[in-house]
C-alpha positions as MATLAB code, in Angstrom:
seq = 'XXXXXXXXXXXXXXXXXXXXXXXXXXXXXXXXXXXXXXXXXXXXXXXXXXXXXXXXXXXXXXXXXXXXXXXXXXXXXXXXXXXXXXXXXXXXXXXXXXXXXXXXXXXXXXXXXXXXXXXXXXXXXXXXXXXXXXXXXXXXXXXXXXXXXXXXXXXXXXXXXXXXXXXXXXXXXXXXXXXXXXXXXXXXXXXXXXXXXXXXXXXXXXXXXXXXXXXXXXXXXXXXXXXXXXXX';
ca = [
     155.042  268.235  -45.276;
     151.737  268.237  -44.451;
     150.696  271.731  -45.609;
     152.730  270.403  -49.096;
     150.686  267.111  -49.360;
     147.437  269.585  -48.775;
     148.268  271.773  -51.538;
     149.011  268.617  -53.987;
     145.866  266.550  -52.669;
     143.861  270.179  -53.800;
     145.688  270.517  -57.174;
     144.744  266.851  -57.687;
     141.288  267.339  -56.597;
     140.744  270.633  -59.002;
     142.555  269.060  -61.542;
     140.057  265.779  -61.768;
     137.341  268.318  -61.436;
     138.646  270.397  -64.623;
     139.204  266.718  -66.676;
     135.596  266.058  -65.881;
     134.081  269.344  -66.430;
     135.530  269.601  -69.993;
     134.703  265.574  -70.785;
     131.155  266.375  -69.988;
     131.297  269.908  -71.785;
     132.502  267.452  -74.734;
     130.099  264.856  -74.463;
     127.096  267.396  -74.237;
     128.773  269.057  -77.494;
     128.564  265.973  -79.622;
     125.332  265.139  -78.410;
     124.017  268.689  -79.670;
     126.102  268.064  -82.392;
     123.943  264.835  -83.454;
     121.055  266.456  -83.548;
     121.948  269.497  -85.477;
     122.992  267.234  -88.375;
     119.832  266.534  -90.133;
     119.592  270.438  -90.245;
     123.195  270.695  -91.585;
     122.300  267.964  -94.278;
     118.773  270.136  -94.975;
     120.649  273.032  -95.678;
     123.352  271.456  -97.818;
     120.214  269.976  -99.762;
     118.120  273.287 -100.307;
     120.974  275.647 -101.310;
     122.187  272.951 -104.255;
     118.880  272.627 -105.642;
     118.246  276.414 -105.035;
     122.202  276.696 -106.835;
     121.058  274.852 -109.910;
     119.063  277.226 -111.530;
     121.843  279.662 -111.733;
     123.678  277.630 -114.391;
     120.707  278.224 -117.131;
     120.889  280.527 -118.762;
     117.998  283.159 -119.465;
     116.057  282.758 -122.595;
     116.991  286.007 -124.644;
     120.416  285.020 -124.003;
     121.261  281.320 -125.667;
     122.415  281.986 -128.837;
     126.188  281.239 -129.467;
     128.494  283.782 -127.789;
     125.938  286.568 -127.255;
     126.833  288.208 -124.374;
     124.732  289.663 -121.245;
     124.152  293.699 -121.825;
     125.680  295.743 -119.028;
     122.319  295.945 -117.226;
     121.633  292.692 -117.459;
     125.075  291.434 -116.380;
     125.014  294.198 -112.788;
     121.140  292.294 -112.442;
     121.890  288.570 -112.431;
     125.408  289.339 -110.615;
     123.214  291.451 -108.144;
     120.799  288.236 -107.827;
     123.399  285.817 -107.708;
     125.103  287.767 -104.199;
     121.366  287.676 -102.964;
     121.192  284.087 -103.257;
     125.226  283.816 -101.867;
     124.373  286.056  -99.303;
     121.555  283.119  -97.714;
     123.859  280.743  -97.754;
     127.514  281.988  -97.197;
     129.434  283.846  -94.879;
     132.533  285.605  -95.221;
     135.564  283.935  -94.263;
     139.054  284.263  -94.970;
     141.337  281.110  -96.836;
     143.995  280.141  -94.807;
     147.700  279.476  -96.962;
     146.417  275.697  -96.709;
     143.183  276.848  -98.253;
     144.775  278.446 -100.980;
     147.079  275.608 -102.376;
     143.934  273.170 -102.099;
     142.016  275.224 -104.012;
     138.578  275.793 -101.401;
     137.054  278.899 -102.510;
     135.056  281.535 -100.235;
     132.333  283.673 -100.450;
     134.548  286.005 -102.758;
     135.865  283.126 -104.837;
     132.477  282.229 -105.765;
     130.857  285.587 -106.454;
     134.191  286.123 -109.083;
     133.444  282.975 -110.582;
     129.452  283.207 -111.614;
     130.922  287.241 -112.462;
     133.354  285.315 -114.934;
     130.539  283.106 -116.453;
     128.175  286.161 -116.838;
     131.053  287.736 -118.804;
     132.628  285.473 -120.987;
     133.032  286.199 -124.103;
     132.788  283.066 -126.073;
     130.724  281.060 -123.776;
     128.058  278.934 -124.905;
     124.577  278.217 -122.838;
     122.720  275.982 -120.703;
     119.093  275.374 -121.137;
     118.655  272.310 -118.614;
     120.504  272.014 -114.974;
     119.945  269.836 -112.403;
     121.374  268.395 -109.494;
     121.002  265.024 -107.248;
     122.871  264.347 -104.562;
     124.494  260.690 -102.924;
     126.460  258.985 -100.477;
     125.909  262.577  -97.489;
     127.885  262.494  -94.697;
     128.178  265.283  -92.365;
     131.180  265.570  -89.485;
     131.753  267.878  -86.496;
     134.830  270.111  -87.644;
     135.101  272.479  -84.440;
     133.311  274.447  -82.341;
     130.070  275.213  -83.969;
     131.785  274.226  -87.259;
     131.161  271.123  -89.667;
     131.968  269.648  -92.777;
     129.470  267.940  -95.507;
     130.977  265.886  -98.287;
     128.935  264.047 -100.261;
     129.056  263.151 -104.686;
     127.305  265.595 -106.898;
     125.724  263.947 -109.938;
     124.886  266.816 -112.960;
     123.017  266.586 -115.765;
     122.720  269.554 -118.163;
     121.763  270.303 -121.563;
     123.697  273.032 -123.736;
     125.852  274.191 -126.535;
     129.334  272.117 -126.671;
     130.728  275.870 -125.660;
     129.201  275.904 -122.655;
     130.311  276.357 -119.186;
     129.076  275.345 -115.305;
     129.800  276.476 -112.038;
     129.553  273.711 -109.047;
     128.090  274.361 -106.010;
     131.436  274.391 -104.332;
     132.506  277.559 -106.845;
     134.646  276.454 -109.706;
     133.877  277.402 -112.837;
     134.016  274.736 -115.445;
     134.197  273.781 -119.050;
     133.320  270.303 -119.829;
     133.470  270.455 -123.862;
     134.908  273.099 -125.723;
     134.067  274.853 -129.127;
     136.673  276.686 -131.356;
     134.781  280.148 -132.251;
     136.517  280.330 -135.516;
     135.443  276.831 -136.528;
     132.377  277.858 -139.416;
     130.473  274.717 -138.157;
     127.868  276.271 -136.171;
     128.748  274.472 -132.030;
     126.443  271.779 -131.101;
     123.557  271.037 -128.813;
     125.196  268.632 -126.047;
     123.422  266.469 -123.483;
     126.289  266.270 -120.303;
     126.807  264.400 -117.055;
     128.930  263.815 -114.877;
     130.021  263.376 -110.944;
     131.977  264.959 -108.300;
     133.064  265.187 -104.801;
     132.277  267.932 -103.024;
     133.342  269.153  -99.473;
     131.613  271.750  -97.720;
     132.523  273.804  -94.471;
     129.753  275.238  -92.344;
     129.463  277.362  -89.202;
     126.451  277.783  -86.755;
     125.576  281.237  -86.308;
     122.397  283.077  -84.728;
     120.708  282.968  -87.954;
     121.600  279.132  -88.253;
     123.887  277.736  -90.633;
     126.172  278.854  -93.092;
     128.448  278.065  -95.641;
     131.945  279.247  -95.537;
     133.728  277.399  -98.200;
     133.762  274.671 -100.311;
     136.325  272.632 -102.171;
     135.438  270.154 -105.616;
     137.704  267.367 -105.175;
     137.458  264.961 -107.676;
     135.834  264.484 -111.171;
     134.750  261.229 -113.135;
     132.216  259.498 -115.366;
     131.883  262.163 -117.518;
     129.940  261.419 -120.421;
     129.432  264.067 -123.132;
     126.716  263.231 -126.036;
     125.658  265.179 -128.858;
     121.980  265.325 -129.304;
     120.625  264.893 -132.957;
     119.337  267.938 -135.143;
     115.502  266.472 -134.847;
     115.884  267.467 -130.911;
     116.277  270.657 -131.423;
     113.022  271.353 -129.712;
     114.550  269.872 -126.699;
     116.966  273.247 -126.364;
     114.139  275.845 -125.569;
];
């Protein structure tokens, strides 16, 4: 009896000293956590204001549905997985992923390739992006998650087209190619919520998906023919 109460008085013993090993292991992890997040939130910040610019589109290029020549198409595409390559990391969706629509690295490169290409699409001569309401959340071991709203304003032909920072290629007015009104010049804004997943690597932070959750107050508003020197 005695050698049985030993062995359970030692199991007892390693056993608080496990519980308190991983609480502090917890507690430190947190703590790091804390103050990692104004870096998280930094990096969120610089790579949608470094994402914006990729939404106008180059000068020789905005005339109605001209398209990008072949060598100019491989270049931005080539400048585009530059900038991706910064701030992403590859990572596969899970099944969840998929039916929630995040997109990855891959995703993302497909969908500026899809812009580039389009046929039909219109263009974008103004593109910016300011950012509310941050909040950043451990999600894991050296993991997080930033959500926060994404407020665009853009200027552009009604055909034109935007991709968010989370990926997702987007219309937001539409113009019927076979209409013999020339399309529009169109001042657009709108908001969205965006979600963001991170990991901490050696190299710091990176991005390895993103999800856009939500759209609303979208306001669409042709500008007048005498602002035409506003589209240059």
């Amino acid at each position: 009896m005695k050698n049985f109460m030993r062995k359970v008085n030692r199991g007892l013993v390693l056993g608080g000293a496990l519980i308190i090993g991983v609480t502090v292991y917890v507690v430190a992890d947190y703590k790091r956590f804390d103050s990692e997040k104004p870096e998280v939130e930094e990096l969120v910040r610089e790579y949608v204001g470094a994402f914006a610019e990729f939404n106008i589109t180059p000068e020789q290029y905005r005339e109605t549905s001209i398209q990008y020549s072949k060598e100019d198409s491989i270049n931005r595409i080539a400048e585009f997985n530059e900038f991706a390559d910064k701030y992403w990391i590859d990572a596969e969706n899970s099944e969840l992923d998929i039916f929630s629509y995040f997109v990855n690295k891959d995703r993302f490169s497909a969908a500026m390739q899809n812009l580039i290409d389009f046929e039909e699409r219109g263009y974008i001569t103004e593109f910016s992006i300011d950012i509310t309401d941050m909040k950043i959340k451990k999600d894991g071991p050296d993991a997080a998650v930033a959500t926060f709203t994404s407020h665009y304003f853009f200027k552009g032909t009604e055909d034109s087209a935007i991709i968010s920072p989370a990926g997702f290629n987007a219309h937001y007015s539409f113009y019927d190619p076979n209409d013999p009104v020339e399309p529009r010049f169109m001042q657009n804004s709108f908001s969205e919520e965006i979600i963001i997943n991170l990991v901490r690597k050696s190299d710091g932070w990176k991005i390895t998906k993103g999800l856009s959750e939500s759209n609303y107050d979208i306001e669409v508003t042709p500008i007048r023919s005498d602002d035409s020197d506003n589209k240059a």
